[in-house]
C-alpha positions in Angstrom: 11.1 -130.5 185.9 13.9 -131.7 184.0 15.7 -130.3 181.3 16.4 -132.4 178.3 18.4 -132.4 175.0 17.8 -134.1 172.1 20.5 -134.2 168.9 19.0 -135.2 165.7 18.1 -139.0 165.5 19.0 -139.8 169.0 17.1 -140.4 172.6 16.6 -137.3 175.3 19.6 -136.5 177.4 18.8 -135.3 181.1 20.5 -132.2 181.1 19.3 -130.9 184.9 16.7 -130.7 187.1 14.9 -126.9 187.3 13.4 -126.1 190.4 11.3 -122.6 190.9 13.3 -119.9 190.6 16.2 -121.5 189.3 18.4 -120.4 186.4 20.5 -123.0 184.5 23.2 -122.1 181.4 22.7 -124.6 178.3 26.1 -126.3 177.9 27.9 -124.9 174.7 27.6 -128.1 173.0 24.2 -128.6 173.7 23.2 -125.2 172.8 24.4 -125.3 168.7 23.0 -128.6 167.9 20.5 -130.2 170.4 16.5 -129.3 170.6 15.4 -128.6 174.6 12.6 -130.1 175.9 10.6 -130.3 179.7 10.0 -133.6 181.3 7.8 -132.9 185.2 9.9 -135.8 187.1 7.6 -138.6 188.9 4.6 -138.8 187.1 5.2 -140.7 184.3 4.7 -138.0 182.0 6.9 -138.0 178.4 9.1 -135.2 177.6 7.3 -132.0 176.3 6.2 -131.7 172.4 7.2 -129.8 170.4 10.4 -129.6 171.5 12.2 -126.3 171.3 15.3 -124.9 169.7 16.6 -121.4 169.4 17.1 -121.4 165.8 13.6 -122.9 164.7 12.3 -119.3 166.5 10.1 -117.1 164.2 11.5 -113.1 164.0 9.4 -111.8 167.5 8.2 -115.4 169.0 7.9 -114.4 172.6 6.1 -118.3 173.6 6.5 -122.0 172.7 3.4 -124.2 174.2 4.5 -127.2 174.8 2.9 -130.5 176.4 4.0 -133.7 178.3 1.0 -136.5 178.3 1.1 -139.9 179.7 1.6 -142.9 177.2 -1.4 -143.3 176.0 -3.6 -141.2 177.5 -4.0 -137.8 175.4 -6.4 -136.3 177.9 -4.3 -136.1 181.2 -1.6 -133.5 180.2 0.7 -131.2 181.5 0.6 -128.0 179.4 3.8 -125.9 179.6 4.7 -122.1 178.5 8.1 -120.9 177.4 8.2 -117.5 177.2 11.2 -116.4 175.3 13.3 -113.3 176.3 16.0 -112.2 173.3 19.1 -111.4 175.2 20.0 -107.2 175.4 23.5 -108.0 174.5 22.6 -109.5 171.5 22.9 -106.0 169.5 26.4 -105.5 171.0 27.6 -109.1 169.2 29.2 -108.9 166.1 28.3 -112.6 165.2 25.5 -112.7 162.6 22.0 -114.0 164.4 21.5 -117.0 162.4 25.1 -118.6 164.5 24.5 -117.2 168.0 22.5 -117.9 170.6 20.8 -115.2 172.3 17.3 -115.7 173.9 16.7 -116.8 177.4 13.7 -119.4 178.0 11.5 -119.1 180.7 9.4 -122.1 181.6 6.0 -121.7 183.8 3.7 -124.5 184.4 -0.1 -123.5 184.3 -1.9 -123.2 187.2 -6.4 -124.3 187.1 -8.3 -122.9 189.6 -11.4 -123.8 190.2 -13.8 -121.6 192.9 -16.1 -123.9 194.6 -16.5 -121.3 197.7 -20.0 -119.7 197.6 -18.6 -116.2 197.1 -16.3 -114.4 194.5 -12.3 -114.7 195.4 -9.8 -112.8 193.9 -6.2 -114.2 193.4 -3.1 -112.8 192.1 0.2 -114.2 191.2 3.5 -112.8 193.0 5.1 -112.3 189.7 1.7 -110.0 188.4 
């Protein structure tokens, strides 16, 4: 997946590529004026709506869905979740909240699955 930014009135920026398990640091720039959006690479896909930026956050938003289609094609999507996480050393700042960043996003792609076996399965996810 890549990470893109978008400044008012302008085109996505690639910022990086995120691979599982990775953990990436917005550039300072990027983080005070640029929304963030997904983008899965190789498929065509466009990058993720709504796009998502730390100071459009409602007080306790812990999730931002957010969805890449195909041009033209509303029905094959890739659905995202962004779970937000509000920094702990937020309380410790003495910047007012409205001026500093302090969440950290974590993005996790759904996963379908669909039994076709002729008995029950149970699966579980190494995360819980």
């Amino acid at each position: 997946v890549e990470l893109l930014a978008s400044l008012p009135m302008s085109q996505p920026v690639v910022q990086c590529d995120i691979l599982p398990g990775d953990v990436y640091s917005v550039p300072f720039g990027v983080v005070f004026t640029a929304e963030l959006s997904l983008q899965p690479k190789d498929f065509g896909l466009q990058p993720s709506v709504p796009p998502f930026f730390w100071q459009t956050l409602k007080p306790d938003q812990n999730q931002i869905n957010t969805t890449c289609i195909l041009p033209g094609d509303d029905t094959n999507a890739f659905h995202v979740k962004v779970l937000v996480e509000e920094e702990t050393y937020r309380k410790q700042n003495t910047l007012p909240d409205e001026i500093y960043a302090h969440h950290i996003f974590h993005i996790h792609p759904p996963a379908i699955i669909q039994n076709l076996l002729p008995f029950d399965m149970t699966v579980e996810a190494e995360d819980g």
